[in-house]
N, C-alpha and C positions, 0 to 999 in steps of 0.2 A: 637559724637565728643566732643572731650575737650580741653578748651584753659590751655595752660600746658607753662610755663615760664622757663626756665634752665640757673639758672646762672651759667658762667664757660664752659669752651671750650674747654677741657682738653679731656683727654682717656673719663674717665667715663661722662663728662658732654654732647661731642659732642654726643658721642653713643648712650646715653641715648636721647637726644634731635631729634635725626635721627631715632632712632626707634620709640619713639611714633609718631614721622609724619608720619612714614612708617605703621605701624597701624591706620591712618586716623583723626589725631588729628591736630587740630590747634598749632603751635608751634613755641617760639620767643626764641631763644638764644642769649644770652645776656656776654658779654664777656669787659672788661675794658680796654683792650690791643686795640687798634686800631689798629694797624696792624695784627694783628690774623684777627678783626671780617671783615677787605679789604682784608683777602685771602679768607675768608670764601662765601661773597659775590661773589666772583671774581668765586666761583665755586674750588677753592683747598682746600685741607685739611692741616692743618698746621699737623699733625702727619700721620704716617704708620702707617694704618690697614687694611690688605685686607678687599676689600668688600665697605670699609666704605663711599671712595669719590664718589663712583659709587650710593649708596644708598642715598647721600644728594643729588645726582645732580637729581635725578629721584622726589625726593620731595620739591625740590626747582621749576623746571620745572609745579610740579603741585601746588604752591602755597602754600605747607604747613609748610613749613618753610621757617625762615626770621633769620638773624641777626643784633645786635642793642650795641651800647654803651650805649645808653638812657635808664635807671631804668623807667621812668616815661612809655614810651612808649613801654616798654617793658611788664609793670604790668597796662597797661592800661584794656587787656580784660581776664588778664588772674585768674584763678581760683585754679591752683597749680602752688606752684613755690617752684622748684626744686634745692636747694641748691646745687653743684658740684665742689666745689672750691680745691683747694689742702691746706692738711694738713702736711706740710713738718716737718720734725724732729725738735724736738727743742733744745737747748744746753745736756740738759740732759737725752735724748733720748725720750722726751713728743713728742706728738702732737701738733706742734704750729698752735693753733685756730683762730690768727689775720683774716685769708681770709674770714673766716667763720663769725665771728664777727662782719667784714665790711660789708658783705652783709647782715646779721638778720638786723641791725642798718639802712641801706639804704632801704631795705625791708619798714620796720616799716617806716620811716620819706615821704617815697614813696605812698603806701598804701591809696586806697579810698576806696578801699570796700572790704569784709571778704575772707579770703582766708586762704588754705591747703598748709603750710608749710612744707616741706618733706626735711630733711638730708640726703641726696643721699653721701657723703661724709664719709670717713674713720674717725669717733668720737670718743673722748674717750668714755666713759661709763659717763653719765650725761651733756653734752652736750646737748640733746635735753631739759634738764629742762634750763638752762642757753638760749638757745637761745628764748625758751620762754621769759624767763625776760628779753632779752634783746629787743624786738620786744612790750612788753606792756610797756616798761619804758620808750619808743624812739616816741613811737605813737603820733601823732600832736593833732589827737584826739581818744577817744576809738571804734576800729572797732575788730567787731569777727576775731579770727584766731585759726588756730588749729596746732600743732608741730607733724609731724612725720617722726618716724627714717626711713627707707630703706635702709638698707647698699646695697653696689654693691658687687657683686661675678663676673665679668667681667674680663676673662683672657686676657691679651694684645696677638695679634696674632688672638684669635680666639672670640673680643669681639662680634663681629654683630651675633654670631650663639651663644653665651651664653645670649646674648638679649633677642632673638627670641625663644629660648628651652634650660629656664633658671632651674635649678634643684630643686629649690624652693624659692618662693616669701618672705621675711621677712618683717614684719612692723608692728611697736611701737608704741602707742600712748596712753595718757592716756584718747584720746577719742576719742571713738572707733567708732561713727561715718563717723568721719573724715578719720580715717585708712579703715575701710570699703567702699569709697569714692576714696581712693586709689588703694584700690586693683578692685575695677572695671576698672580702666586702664589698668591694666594687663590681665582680665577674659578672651579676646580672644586667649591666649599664651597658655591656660589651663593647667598652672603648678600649680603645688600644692603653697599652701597659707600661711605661717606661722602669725596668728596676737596677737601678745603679750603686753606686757608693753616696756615704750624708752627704760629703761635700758638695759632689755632683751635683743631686738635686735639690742642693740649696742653692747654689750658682744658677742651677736652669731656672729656679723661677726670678732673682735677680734681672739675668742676661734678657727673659724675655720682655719683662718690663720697660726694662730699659731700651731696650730695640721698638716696642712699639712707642716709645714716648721720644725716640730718637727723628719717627716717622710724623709725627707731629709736628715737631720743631722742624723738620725740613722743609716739609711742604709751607710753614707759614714761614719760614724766609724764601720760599720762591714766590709764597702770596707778598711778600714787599717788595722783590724785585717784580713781579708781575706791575704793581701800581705804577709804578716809575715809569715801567715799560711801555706801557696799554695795555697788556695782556691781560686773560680773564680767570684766575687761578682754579674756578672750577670747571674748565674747559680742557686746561691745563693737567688738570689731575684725572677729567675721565680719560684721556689720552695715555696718560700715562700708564693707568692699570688698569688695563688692556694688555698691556704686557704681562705674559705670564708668570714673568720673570717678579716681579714686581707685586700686582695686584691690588686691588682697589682699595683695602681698608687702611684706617687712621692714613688717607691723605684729605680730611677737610680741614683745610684752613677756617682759624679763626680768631678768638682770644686765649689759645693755648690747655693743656690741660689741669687738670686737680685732682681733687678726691683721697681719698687715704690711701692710695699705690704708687701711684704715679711719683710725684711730687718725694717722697719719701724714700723711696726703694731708689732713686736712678741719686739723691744725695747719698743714702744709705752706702751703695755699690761706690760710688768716685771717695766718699772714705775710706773704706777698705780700700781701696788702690792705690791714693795717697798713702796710708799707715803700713803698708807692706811695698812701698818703693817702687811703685809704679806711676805714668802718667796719667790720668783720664781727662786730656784735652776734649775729646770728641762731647763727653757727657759734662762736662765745664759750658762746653756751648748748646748742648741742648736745653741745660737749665736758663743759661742767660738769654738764649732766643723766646724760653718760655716766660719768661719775666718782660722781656721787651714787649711781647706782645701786649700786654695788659698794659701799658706805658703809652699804647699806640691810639688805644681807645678817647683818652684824654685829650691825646695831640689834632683827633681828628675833630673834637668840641671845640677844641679850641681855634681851632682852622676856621671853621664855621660859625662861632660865637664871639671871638676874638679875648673874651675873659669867660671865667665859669663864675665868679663872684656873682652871689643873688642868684643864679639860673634855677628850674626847676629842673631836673633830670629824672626820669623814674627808669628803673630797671627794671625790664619785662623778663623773668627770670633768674633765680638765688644760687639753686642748688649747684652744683658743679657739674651735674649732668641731668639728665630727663630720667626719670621714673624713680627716683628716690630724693629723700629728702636730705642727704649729707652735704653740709657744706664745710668741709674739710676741705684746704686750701682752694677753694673755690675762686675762679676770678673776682666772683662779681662780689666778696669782699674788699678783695685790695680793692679793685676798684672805686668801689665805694668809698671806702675810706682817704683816697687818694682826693674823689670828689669834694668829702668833707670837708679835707685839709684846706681846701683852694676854694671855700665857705660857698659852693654851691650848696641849694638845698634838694638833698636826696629822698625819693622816695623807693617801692618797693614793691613788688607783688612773685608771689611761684605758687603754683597750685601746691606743692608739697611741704616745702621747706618754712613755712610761715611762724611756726613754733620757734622751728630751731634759731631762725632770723631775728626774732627778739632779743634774743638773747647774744647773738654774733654780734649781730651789728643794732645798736638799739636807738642810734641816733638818727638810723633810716628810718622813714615815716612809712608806715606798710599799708597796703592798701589789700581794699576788697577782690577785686577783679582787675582785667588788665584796662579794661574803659574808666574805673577809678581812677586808676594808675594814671592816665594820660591826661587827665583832667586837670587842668592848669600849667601843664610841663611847657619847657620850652625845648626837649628832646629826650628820646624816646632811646635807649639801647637794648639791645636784643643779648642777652648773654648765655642763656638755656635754651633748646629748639624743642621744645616739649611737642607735642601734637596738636595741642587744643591751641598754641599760637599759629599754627600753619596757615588756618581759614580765622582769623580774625576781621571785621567788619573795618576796613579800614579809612574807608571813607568817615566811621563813626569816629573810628580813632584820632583820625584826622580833625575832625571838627571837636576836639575836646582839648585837644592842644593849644596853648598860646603862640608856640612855634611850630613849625612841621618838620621838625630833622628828627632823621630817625638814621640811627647808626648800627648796622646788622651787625653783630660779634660771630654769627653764626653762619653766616650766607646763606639764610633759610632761606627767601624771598628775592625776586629778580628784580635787576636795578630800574629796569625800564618799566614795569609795572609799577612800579613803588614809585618813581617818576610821576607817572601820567598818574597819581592818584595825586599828585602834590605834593611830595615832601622829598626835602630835602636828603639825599639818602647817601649813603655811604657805606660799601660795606668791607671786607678783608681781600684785597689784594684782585677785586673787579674788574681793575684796568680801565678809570673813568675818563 
């Protein structure tokens, strides 16, 4: 057992903080929000993730986690501490490092005896050398400490099972004690180990983001050139990975992707490569194909409506992806907003994200269910493929509509069923 400290209470910080209790470890999260760390006590989770409140309540019950606004008593017994803060974009599409910064600095001024620093946090690439210096410059007096990176690879939706049978371990440091010290907190998970230099793997969680959000943008510009074509881009894509070489994941075409990785990390990364004299052509285009895509949605109302002024539109799905409630660059904002502009009237429904959507976007009209949701529309967009839309009643669906177009963002559903039910359909890159 190890006392393990996690600042930050976020996707990645709570999870993180919940799973090593749940592996048997002593554990204090630490969070500056007071109101977060009274619902966290209180036993609720301030975010949706299956799995997650159920797993803190069973480790809170057996005493292995605690939450605290108090640094001091936070880092009183503890031996790692687990940096989790958020790195939100900065004007110029950086990583703004302030959260980060504030806690090395309270860290260090905190601090009585030697400890294992770990950046659990999305960095740029040098970052772990700066938080060094900022942790020996801040010291009241000088105590051993050690810096190491650990990027997260935790998908929102399905983060407690990528915890727990993670697909490989990353971690930095330029001493490697230290990293070796870290990765025995993981040893009962028995995933493989990557132990490199900070830079390294602060690059490797960058490069892979960016590589899977590279594989998005591609397949949906073959889903454009598909339309044009006749081709059917999910016919297209199982074809494709098939190949070993290749392989099947992030090729659905659809309205591009979101969330707090994505979006973030692949601007984040073409900054640092512009600011140190490189080009990033490749990632320049996979954000403009990711933005086009959301642009395509509109054109295809419009194809069909011939104006969006007065229309009803409801969005059958908020969040940026299925099983949590974030809607952090989420399409079906711009979207929305792009509707409003052009004074359609917008409405709204996601089983999760309903809170948060008030608040996003509040001039979307939300509704109860998804048969709410259709009730007086004159088309219907599909932007989340949650589960409970799969088997929806669509004949009901249909007759609650003042129009029948229904435009899939997601290619949940076949064109020629969605046809023979009546409505007008349209989805990414089908080949109609």
């Amino acid at each position: 057992m190890s006392n393990i400290t996690v600042i930050g209470t976020g996707y990645v910080g709570l999870v993180t903080g919940v799973g090593f209790a749940d592996l048997g470890n002593q554990v204090c999260c630490l969070d500056i929000d007071e109101s977060k760390v009274a619902m966290l006590r209180a036993g609720k989770s301030p975010i949706y993730e299956p799995g997650l409140e159920e797993m803190m309540l069973r480790n809170v019950q057996a005493n292995r986690i605690t939450f605290t606004t108090d640094y001091a008593a936070a880092l009183e017994k503890a031996e790692f501490v687990f940096i989790a803060v958020g790195t939100p974009e900065g004007v110029d599409g950086e990583a703004d490092l302030k959260y980060v910064g504030q806690a090395a600095k309270t860290v260090a001024e905190t601090m009585k005896h030697p400890l294992v620093v770990v950046n659990k946090s999305t960095v740029p690439v040098g970052t772990g050398d700066w938080v060094a210096d900022i942790i020996r410059t801040n010291q009241v007096e000088p105590i051993d400490f050690a810096v190491v990176s650990n990027p997260e690879f935790l998908r929102e939706g399905s983060a407690i099972i990528d915890f727990t049978s993670p697909d490989r371990i990353v971690l930095g440091s330029l001493n490697r004690d230290a990293a070796n010290k870290v990765a025995e907190l993981y040893l009962s998970l028995r995933s493989p180990i990557i132990i490199t230099d900070l830079r390294t793997a602060e690059m490797i969680k960058y490069a892979s983001n960016a590589f899977l959000a590279t594989r998005i943008s591609f397949i949906n510009e073959i889903a454009n050139i598909c339309e044009q074509l006749g081709a059917d881009v999910k016919e297209v894509a199982t074809g494709m990975g098939k190949d070993k070489r290749i392989g099947h994941y992030f090729l659905d075409a659809g309205v591009g992707y979101g969330g707090s990785c994505f979006p973030k990390d692949v601007k984040a990364l073409a900054h640092m490569a512009i600011t140190h004299g490189t080009h990033p052509q490749l990632l320049k285009a996979v954000m403009d194909i990711n933005h086009y895509q959301r642009t395509q949605v509109g054109q295809k109302l419009r194809d069909i409506l011939g104006k969006l002024k007065g229309q009803v539109v409801g969005l059958l799905g908020l969040a940026f992806k299925p099983n949590t409630d974030d809607m952090r660059e989420s399409p079906a904002v711009e979207i929305a907003r792009m509707l409003i502009r052009e004074h359609a009237i917008v409405k709204g429904y996601d089983p999760a994200a309903m809170a948060v959507a008030a608040k996003i976007i509040p001039d979307v009209k939300l509704a109860k269910d998804p048969y709410d949701l259709a009730d007086g529309c004159d088309a219907l967009i599909l932007l989340t493929e949650w589960n409970e839309f799969k088997h929806l009643d669509m004949p009901r669906l249909k007759s609650l509509m003042r129009q029948a177009i229904f435009i899939d963002g997601r290619n949940l559903y076949q064109p020629e069923t969605m046809r023979n039910y009546g409505f007008t359909y349209r989805g990414i890159g089908r080949g109609y």
